[in-house]
N, C-alpha and C positions, 0 to 999 in steps of 0.2 A: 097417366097422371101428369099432368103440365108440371113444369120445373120449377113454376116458385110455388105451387102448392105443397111438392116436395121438401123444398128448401123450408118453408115456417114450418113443415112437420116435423122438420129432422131440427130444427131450432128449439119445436116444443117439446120434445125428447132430450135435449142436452138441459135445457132449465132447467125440466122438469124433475129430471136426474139427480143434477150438481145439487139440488135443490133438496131434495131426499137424502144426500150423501151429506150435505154440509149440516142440516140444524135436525135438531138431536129427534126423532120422533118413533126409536126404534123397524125404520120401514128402508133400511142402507142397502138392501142387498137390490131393493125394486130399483132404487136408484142406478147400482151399478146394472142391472137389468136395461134399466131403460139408456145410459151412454153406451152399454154396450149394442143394444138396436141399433142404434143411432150409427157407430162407428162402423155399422153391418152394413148399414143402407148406405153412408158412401161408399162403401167399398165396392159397393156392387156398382153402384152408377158408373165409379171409377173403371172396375171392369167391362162394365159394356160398352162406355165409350171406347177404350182399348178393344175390344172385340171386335169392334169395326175397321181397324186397320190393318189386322194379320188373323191369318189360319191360326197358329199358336194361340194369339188371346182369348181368340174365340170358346177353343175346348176348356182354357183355364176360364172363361168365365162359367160354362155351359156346368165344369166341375167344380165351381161356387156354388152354382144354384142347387146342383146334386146333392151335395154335401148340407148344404143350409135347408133343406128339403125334409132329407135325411136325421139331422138331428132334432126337428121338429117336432116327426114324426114321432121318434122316439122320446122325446122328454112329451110330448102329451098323453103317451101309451104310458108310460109313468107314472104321470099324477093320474090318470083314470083311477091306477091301481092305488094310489095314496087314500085318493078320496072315499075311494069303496069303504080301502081298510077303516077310514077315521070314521066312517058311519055306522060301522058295527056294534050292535048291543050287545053283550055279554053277562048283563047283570045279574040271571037269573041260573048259572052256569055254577057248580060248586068249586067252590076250592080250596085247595090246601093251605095257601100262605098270600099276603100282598107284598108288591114292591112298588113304592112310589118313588118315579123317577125325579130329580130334584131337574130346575131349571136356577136360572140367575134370580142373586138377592142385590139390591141397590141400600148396603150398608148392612144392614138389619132387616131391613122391609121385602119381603118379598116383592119380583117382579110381577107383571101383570100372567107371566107365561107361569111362574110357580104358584100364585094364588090360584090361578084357573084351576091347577092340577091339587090340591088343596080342599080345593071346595070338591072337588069331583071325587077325591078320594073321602072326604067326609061322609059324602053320602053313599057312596058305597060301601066304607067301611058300617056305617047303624044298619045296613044287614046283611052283614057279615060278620057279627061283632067278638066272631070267639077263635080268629085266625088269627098268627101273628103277624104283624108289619114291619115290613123293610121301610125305613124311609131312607134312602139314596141320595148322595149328593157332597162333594167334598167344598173346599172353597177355597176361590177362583179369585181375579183380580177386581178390586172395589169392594168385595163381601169379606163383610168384620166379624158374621158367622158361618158355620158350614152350613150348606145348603139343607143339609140333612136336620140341622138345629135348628135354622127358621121354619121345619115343615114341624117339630115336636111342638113346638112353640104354639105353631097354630092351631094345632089339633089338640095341645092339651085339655084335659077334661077333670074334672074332680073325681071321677072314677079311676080308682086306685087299680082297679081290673083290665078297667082300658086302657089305662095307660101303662101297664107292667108288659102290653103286647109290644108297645111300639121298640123296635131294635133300629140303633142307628149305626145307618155307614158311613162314613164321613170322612172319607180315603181316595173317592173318586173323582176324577177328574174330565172324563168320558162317557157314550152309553156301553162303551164294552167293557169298563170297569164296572160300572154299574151294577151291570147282572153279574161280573166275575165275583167280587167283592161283595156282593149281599148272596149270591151264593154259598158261599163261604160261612155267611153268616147262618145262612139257613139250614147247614147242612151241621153246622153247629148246634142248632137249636134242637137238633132232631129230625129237622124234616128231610127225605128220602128224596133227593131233588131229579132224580131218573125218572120215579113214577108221580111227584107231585103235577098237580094242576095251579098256576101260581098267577094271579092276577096282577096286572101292571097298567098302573095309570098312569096316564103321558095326553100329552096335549093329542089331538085328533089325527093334525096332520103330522106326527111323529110316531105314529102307531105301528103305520107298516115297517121303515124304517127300525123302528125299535122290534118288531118282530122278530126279522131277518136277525138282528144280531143275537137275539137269544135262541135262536133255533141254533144257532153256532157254537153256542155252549151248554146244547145239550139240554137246554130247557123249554117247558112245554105253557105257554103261557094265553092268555086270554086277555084280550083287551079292555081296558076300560079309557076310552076315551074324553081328554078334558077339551071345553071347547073355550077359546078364547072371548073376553066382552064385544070386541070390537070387529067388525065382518073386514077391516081397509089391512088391519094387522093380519088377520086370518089369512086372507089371501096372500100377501106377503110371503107368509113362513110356509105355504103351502107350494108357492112356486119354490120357493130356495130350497125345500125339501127331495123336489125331484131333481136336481144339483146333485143333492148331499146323499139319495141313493146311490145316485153313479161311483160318486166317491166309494160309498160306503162296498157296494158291491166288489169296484175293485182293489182299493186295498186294506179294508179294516178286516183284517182276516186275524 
């Protein structure tokens, strides 16, 4: 690749970056994605120019490429696994109990990631309509309600029946509180959380993710995945998710 096609490319990557990072469109993490390509591909240039002057820069850069190869590899064996997870149906699967995982509310109003999961748990709750519901979710900075109370809010219904299921938690702060904490509550309620089958709705790309963590506390759970409006946001949270595996794997223990 000739050096100024390089150069406007690594130009249109920092823009396009700073650009996603500066004004508000919930898409920050693509942004730092894309400065941080950016600050990958000088570096490399930077090494292979140096690689041409000594034995030494040579192997550091050869173990640039290795490494940058290497975590590639790995974060797209990742999402493979993400994706699968977020496309699995489960709807027709019985269960004991639901837990809706809460996401960010902007005041009162749920976000676009908590409505998704909102709607998604809606209709899988009318059939399922005689489980009790976890709704999940404590509140965070700019939410004027708990997470857990803008998902009651939405789902409220004029049935005195449906709505005596839904149980709120509204203590957590995390997804490993999440299941800690409405376990707690479920176990409360009656339900035998060793042998229950417990359904958990969460955005798609947070299925697997959120899997892993409840398999860690001993719960047996099924997916219900919500899927966001928008395909530009989607993909967004789907990259930053196979990030937040890594994380997650080593140390949300």
């Amino acid at each position: 690749m000739k050096k100024k096609t390089q150069s406007i490319l690594i130009a249109l990557l920092l823009l396009l970056g700073l650009a996603l990072v500066v004004i508000p469109n919930g898409m920050r993490f693509t942004g730092f994605l894309f400065l941080g390509a950016a600050a990958l591909w000088v570096t490399g240039l930077l090494l292979r120019r140096w690689a041409k002057t000594c034995r030494p820069a040579l192997w550091l850069y050869r173990l640039f490429l290795a490494g940058t190869a290497l975590v590639l590899v790995l974060l797209v064996s990742i999402e493979t696994v993400v994706v699968f997870r977020g496309e699995a149906d489960n709807s027709a699967v019985p269960v004991d109990a639901v837990i809706v995982l809460g996401a960010g509310v902007n005041g009162e109003t749920p976000s676009a990631a908590l409505w998704s999961r909102i709607r998604a748990s809606a209709d899988y709750l009318e059939k399922h309509p005689d489980v009790p519901v976890v709704l999940s979710g404590g509140q965070g900075p700019g939410e004027a309600v708990t997470e857990a109370e803008a998902m009651r809010r939405a789902l409220w219904t004029n049935s005195e029946s449906r709505n005596a299921r839904y149980l709120l938690e509204d203590r957590s702060t995390s997804t490993a509180e999440n299941f800690r904490f409405s376990k707690e509550i479920l176990e409360d309620y009656g339900i035998d959380t060793q042998t229950a089958v417990i359904a958990v709705v969460t955005n798609d790309f947070h299925c697997f993710r959120a899997h892993l963590i409840a398999q860690r506390q001993g719960l047996h759970i099924v997916d219900v995945p919500a899927e966001l409006p928008w395909w530009w946001l989607t993909a967004n949270y789907y990259v930053r998710e196979a990030f937040a595996v890594v994380k997650t794997a080593l140390f949300d223990w």
